[in-house]
C-alpha positions in Angstrom: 0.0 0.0 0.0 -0.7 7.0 1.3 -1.0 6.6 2.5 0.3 4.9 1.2 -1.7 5.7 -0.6 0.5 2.7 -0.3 -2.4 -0.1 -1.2 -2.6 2.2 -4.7 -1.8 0.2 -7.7 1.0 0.3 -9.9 1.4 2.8 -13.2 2.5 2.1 -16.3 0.9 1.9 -19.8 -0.4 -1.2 -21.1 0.9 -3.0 -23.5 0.4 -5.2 -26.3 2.2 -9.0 -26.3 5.1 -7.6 -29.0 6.5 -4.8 -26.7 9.3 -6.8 -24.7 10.9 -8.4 -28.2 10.9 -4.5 -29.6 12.8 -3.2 -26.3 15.0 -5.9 -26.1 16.1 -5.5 -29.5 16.8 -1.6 -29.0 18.6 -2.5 -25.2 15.6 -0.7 -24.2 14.7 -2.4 -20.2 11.0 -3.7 -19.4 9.5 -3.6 -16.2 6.4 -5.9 -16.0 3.9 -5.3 -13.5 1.8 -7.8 -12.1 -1.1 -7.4 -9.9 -4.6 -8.8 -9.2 -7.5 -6.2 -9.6 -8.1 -3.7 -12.0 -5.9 -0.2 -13.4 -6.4 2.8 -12.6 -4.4 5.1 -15.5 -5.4 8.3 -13.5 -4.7 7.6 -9.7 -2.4 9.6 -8.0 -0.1 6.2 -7.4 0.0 5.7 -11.2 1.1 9.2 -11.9 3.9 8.8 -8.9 5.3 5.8 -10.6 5.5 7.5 -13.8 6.7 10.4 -12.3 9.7 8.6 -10.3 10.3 6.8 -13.4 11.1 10.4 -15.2 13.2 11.6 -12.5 15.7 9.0 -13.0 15.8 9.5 -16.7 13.5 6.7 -17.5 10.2 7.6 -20.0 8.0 4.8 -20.6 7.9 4.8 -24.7 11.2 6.3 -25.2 13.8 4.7 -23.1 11.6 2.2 -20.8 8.9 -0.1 -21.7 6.5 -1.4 -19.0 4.5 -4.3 -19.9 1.1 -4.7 -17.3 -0.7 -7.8 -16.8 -3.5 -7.8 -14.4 -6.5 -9.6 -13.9 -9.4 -10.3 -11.6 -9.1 -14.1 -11.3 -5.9 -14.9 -8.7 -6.0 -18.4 -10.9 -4.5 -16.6 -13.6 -1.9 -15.0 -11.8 0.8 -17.9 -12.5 0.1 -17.6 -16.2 0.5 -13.8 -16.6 3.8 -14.1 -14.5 4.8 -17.0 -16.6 4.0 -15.1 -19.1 6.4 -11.7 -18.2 9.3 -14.1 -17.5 8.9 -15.8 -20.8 9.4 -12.3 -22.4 12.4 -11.4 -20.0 11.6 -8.2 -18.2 14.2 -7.2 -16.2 12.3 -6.2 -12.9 8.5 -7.8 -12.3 6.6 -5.1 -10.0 3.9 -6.7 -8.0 0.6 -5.4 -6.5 -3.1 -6.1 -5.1 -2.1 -8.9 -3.0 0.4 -11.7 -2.0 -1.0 -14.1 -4.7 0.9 -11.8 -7.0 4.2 -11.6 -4.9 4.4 -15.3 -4.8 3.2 -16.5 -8.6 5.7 -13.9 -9.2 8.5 -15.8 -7.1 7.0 -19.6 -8.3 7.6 -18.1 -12.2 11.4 -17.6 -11.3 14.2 -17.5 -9.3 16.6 -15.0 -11.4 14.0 -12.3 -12.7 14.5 -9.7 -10.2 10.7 -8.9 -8.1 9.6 -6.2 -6.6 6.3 -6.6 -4.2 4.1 -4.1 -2.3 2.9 -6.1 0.5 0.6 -5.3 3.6 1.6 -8.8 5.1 4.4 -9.9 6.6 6.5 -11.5 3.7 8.4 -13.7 6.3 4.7 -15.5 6.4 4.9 -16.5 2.3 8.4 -17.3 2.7 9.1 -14.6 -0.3 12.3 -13.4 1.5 14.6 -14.6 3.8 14.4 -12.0 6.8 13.9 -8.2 6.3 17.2 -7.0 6.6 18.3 -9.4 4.1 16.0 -10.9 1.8 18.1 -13.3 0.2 17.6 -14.7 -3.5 15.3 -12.2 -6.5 12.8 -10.8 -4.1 12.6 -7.8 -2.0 10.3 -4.8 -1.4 7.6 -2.8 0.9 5.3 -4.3 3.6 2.9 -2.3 5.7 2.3 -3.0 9.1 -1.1 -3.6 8.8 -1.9 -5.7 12.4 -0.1 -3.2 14.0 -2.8 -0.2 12.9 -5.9 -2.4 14.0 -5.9 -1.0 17.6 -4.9 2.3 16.1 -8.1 3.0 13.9 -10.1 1.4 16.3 -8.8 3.6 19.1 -9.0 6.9 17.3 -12.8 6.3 15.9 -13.6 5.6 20.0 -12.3 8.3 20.8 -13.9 10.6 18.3 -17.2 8.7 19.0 -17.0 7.3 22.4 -20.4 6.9 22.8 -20.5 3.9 20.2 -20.4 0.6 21.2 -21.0 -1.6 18.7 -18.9 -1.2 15.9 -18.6 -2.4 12.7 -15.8 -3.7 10.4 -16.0 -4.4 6.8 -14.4 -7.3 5.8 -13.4 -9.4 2.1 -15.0 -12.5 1.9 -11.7 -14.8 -0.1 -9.0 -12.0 0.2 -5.7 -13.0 1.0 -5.5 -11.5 4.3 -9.1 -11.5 5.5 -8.9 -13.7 7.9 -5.6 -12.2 9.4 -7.2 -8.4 9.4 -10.6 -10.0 10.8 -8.7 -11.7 13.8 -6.4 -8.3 14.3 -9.6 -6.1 14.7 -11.6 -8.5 16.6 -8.6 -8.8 19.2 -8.1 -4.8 19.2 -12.2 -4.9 20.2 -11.9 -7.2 22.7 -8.9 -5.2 24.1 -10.7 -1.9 24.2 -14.2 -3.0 25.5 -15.8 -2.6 21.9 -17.9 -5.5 20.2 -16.9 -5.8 16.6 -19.2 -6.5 14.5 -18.3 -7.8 11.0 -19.6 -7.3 8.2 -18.7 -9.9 5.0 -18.9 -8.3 1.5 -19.7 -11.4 -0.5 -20.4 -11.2 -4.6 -18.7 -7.5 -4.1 -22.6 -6.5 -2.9 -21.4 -3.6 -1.3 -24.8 -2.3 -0.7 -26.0 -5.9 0.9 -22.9 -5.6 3.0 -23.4 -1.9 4.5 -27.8 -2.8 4.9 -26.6 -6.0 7.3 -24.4 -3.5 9.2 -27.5 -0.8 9.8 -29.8 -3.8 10.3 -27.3 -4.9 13.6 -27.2 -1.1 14.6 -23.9 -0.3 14.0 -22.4 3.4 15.6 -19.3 3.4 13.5 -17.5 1.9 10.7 -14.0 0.4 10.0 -13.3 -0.6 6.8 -10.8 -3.0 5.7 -7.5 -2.3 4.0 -8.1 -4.5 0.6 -7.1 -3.4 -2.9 -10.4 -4.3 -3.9 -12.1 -1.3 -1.5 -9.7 0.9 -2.8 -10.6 0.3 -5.9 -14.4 1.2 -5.4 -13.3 3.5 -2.6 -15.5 5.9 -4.4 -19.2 3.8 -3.5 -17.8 2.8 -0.2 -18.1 6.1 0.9 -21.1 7.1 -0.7 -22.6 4.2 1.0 -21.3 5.3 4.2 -22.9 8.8 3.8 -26.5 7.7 2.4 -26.5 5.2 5.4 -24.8 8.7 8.1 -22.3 5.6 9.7 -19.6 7.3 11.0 -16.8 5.6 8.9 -12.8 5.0 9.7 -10.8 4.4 6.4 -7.2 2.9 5.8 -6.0 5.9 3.7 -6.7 9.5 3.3 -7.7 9.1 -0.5 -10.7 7.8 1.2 -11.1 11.1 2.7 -10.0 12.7 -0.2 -13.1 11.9 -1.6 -15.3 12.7 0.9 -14.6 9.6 3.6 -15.0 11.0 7.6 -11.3 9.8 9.0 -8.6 7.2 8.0 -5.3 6.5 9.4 -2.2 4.8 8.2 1.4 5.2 6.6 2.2 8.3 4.9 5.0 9.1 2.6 5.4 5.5 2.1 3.9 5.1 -1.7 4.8 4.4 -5.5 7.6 7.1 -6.0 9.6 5.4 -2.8 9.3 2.2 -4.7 10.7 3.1 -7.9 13.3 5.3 -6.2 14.4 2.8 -3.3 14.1 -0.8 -5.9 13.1 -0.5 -8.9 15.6 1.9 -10.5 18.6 0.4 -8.7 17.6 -3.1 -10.1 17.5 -1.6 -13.4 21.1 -0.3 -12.9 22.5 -3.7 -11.3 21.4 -3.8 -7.8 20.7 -7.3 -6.5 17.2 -7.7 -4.8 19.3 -9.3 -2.3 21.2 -6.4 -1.1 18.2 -4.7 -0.8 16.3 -4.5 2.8 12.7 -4.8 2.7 11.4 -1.4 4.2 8.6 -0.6 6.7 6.9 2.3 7.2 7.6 4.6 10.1 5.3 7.2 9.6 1.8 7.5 9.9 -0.9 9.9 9.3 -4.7 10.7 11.0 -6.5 12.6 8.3 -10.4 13.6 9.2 -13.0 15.6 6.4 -14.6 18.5 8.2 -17.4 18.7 5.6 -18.4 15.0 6.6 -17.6 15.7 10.0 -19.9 18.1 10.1 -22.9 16.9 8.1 -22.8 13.9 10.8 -22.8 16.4 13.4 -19.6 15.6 14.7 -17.6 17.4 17.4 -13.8 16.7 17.2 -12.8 15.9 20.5 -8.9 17.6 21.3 -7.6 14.2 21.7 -8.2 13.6 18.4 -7.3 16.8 16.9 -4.1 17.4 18.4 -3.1 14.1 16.6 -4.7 14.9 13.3 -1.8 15.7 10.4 -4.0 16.7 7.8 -7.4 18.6 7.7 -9.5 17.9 4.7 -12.3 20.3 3.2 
């Protein structure tokens, strides 16, 4: 994963099947990017990439060719990585979720990968330890169980008169059942009953009407690629249904989202900057630590704030690094 916007996915143009003979045959170096759930040519993470890309001297067309393979189905994920090692990219960039990190690793063992992770990668045995990965793999992980008790704590304390709370959960994501445990234990730790809510069929309407039926005070939606994705109904869901809502990046509130909290300064531009361009100029994924982020960010929308009749308490507002209108 602004935040990371640090679940954003990858940039890059896409590509037709031909483009990785072409570049090879004018030197010209191909990063493949591979990543479960859709595009999104316009997000600000897309643009970062691209962006990093042009600071080092590298523009996608000219001296750079990116070929992107992405797809819905996490079955097809081994093909499409088969599929970029076949055409020998020099880096593979992955995205969306560990099924890409590790059908990128199962393709190969001397293309060079690059993952953005919010999972431990120790758990998918993609590297070797942190400091030093070991082998072609390497990248970013987000410290996701770690910011369970966070969100949770903060929407408390900017609603403490909920108890029953809500969290909106992935049926069949990767980490589902990991995020689910995390925020059931941070409920049980701060005296809040968690109630969760399955989106099944991506029925995001079906999910947020069981939520109101069980009398929900607040909201805490999960951090999946997926909701990113749609981060754009989530929230209008959460205002037609006035459910005070906690999101796991401030694009959320961007768009008009009541409060989210998580890594900042931690997104696409790092990536190409701290891995991707050094692998293109020789550096081994190796030698290259997998980072964490270490700072985080507690952005809240005063317009939404407001129109739910909200009072920002000064224990949330003295922690509050960005104010959103």
């Amino acid at each position: 994963m602004k935040r990371r916007e640090f679940i954003t996915l990858l940039g890059g143009a896409v590509t037709s099947w031909p483009l990785p003979v072409r570049a090879q045959q004018t030197g010209m170096p191909v990063i493949g990017i591979l990543s479960l759930f859709r595009y999104e040519p316009n997000s600000p993470g897309a643009a970062d990439f691209r962006q990093a890309l042009a600071e080092a001297g590298y523009v996608p067309g000219q001296n750079i060719a990116i070929v992107d393979r992405r797809t819905n189905n996490p079955f097809s994920l081994p093909r499409l990585a088969a599929e970029l090692v076949d055409s020998k990219v020099n880096v593979i960039v992955t995205s969306g979720s560990s099924y890409a990190a590790v059908a990128a690793k199962d393709a190969t063992t001397t293309t060079p990968i690059v993952f953005q992770l919010d999972e431990d990668p120790l758990k998918y045995g993609l590297v070797t330890s942190l400091s030093r990965p070991g082998g072609n793999v390497t990248g970013v992980s987000s410290r996701t169980t770690e910011l369970a008790g966070k969100r949770l704590g903060f929407l408390i304390e900017l609603i403490p008169q909920a108890t029953t709370i809500a969290y909106l959960s992935l049926v069949g994501a990767p980490i589902s059942e990991q995020l689910k445990s995390d925020m059931l234990a941070a409920g049980r730790a701060l005296g809040r009953e968690i109630i969760v809510s399955e989106v099944r069929g991506f029925d995001l309407g079906a999910a947020f009407r069981t939520l109101v039926e069980q009398r929900a005070d607040a909201l805490i939606v999960g951090n999946f690629t997926a909701f990113f994705n749609n981060r754009h109904k989530i929230v209008e869901l959460a205002a037609r249904h006035k459910i005070a809502t906690m999101y796991p990046g401030r694009l959320y509130v961007a768009e008009g989202g009541l409060i989210s909290y998580g890594p900042t300064g931690f997104g696409n531009r790092q990536l190409v900057r701290d891995y991707v361009v050094p692998i293109l100029k020789g550096a081994k994924p190796a030698d290259l630590p997998v980072r964490q982020p270490t700072h985080f960010g507690l952005a809240i929308n005063l317009n939404t704030a407001n129109a739910l009749g909200l009072t920002i308490p000064r224990t949330v507002s003295v922690a509050v690094t960005e104010w959103i209108e």
